[in-house]
N, C-alpha and C positions, 0 to 999 in steps of 0.2 A: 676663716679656715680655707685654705687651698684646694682645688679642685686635683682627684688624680687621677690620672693618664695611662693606662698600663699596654704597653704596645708589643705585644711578646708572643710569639708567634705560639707559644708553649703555654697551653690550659693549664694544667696543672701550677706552671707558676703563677698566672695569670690568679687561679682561686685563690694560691695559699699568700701572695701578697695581700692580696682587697680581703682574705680572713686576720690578716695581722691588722692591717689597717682600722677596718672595721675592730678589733680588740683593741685598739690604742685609740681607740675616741671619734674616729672618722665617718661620718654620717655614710652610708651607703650610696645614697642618691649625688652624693659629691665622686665619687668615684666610674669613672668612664671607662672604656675598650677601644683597641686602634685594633684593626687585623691590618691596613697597609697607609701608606704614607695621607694617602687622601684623608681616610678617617681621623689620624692626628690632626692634621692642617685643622679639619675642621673643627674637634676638639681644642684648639691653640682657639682658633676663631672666636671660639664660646667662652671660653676661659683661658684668657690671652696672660694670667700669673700662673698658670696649675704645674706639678710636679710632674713629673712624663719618667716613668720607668720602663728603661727601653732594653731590649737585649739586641744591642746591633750588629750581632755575629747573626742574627737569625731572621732577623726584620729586612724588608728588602727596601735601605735607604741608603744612601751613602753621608760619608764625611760629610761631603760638599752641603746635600740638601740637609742634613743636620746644623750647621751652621746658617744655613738660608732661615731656618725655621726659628732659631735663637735671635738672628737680625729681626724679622720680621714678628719675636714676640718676645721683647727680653726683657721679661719680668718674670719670663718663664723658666724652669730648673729644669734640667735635664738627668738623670741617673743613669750611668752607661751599667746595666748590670747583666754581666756576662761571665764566659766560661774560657775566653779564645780570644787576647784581643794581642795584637803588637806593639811592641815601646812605641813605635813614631810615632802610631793613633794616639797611645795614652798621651805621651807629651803634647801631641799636637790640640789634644781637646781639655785634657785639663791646665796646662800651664797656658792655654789661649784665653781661658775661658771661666770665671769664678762660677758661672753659671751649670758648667758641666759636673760631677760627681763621679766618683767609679766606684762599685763594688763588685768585686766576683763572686760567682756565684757559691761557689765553697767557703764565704763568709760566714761567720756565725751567727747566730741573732743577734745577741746583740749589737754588732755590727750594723748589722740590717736595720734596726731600732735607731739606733744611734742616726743614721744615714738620711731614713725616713722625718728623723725632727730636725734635722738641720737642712733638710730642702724646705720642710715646713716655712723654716725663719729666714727660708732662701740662702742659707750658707753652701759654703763648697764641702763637699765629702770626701775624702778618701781612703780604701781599706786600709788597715797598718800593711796585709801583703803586699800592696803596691808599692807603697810610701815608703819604705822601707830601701829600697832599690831605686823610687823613681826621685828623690832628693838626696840621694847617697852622694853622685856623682859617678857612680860604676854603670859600668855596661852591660847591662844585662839582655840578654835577646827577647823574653817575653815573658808576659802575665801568666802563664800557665797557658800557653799556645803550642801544639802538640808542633815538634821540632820536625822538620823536612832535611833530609841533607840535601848538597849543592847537587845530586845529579838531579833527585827530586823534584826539588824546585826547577831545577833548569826544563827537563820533562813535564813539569804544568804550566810552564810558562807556554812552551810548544802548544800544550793542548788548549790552550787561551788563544792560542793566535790560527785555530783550527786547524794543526795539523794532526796530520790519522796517524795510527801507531808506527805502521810501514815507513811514513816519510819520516817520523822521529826517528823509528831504527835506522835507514840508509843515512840521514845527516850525522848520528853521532856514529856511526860505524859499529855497529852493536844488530845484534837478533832480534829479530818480531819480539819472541821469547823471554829475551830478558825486559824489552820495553813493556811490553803485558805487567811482569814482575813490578816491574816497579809503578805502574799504574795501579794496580792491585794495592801495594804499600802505602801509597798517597791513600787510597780511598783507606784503607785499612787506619791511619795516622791521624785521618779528617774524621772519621765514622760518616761518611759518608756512603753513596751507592753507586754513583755515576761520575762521569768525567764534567758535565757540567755543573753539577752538587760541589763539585770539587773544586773548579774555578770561582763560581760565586762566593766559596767560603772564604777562597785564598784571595781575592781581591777588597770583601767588607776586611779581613781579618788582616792585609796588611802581607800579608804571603809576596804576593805579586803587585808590582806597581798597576795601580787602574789607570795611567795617562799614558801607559805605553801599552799596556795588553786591551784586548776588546775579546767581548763573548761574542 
């Protein structure tokens, strides 16, 4: 039986997974905690085949080192299970990857059940919500990623590349006032609090390209 990984920034999921887990036959003692990328590695280290249930909207890893960690332990499953993610990630991780999984988080149990015995046997998983859309051949913009419009986005990309409200308002020719506005929005969109809460989201989640913007 597979060792499991729960890397989620969020307790509460954190208990109610390892309490399902723990119901469906999984020894406790096999069952582990990540709070940050180090503690996975080392988890991977100990149990270089284990399942890793990860919510990568909230975990502070990226793509990149997510794929470093699958090179460096590929016997190992991954479960991208989250609330926020964008098509390019999901394509990019599940159709790269048999090893990666997705489930959102508004899956049902059985879902969940389902997901959990097929990392078991090492299979790929994916929600029917995804999968639906993501081998349709349509375009869909995203997983249940809360939607930005174009000035939006244009405006977080700005506050990625550190600029203060003042300078967004003088470049787009617009008010302190309405740039406030629509920062306000983003945060309000993201459920976030701050302007860097807000970039960190939009760059794991695919908002904003991470090889052009920097925090």
């Amino acid at each position: 039986m597979k060792s499991l990984i729960l890397a989620d920034n969020q307790v509460a999921t954190r208990l109610g997974i390892k309490f399902l887990a723990v119901e469906s036959g999984k020894p406790a003692s096999l069952i582990k905690e990540a709070e940050n990328l180090h503690d996975l590695s080392a988890g991977l280290s100990d149990c270089p085949d284990a399942v890793v249930v990860i919510d990568y909207t909230l975990f502070d890893c990226t793509a990149d080192q997510l794929w470093v960690l699958k090179e460096c332990f590929p016997e190992s499953v991954f479960i991208l299970f989250s609330e926020a993610l964008s098509e390019d990630f999901v394509r990019r991780m599940i159709l790269g990857s048999v090893g990666f999984s997705l489930l959102l988080k508004d899956s049902d149990l059985s879902e969940l059940l389902a997901c959990m015995q097929s990392a078991e046997q090492g299979e790929q998983f994916v929600c029917a919500k995804v999968k639906g859309w993501l081998y349709s051949g349509e375009q869909h913009v995203s997983a249940g990623i809360p939607q930005l419009t174009a000035t939006e986005k244009e405006i977080l990309r700005s506050l990625a590349l550190g600029k203060s409200t003042k300078e967004i308002a003088a470049e787009r020719f617009l008010s302190v006032y309405t740039i406030m506005t629509h920062r306000k929005n983003i945060f309000r969109k993201l459920n976030v609090n701050n302007a860097q809460e807000a970039i960190r989201y939009a760059l794991r989640a695919g908002i904003v390209n991470v090889a052009e913007y920097c925090i």
